[in-house]
C-alpha positions in Angstrom: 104.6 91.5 96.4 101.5 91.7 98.6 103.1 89.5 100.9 105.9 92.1 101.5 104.9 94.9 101.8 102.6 93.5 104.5 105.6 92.1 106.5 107.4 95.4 106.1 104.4 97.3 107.3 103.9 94.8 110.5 108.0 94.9 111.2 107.7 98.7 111.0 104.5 98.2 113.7 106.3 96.0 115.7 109.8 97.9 116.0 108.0 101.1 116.4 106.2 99.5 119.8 109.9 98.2 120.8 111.8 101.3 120.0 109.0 103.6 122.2 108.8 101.4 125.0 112.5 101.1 125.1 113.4 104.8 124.8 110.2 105.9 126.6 110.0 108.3 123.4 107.1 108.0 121.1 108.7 110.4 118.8 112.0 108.1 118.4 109.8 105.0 118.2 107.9 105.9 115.0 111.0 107.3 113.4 113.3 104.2 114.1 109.8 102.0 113.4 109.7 103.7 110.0 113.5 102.9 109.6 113.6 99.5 110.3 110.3 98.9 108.1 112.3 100.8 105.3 115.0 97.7 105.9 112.4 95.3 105.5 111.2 96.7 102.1 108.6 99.3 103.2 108.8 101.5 100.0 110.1 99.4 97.3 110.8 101.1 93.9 108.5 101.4 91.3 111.0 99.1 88.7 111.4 96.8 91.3 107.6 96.7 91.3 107.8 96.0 87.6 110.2 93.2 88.1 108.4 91.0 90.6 104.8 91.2 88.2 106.7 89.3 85.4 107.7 86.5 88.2 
């Protein structure tokens, strides 16, 4: 679980840098960062939290 929410987090980083430098808006870069990290499994659901403590 640790494992990815940190890979989330560092795919929401990374995507943030790309998105800014590409649309030469910081604004747009932390909003599409945050989007992209939320693909990746930034804020997982509290049941699906749950779920992974039993595995």
């Amino acid at each position: 679980m640790k494992n990815r929410r940190v890979f989330a987090f560092s795919m929401a980083v990374l995507w943030g840098i790309v998105f800014a430098n590409a649309l030469n808006d910081v604004t747009i870069g932390i909003c599409m960062g945050l989007l992209m990290g939320m693909a990746f499994g930034l804020f997982d659901h509290s049941n699906d939290a749950e779920n992974d403590k039993g595995a």
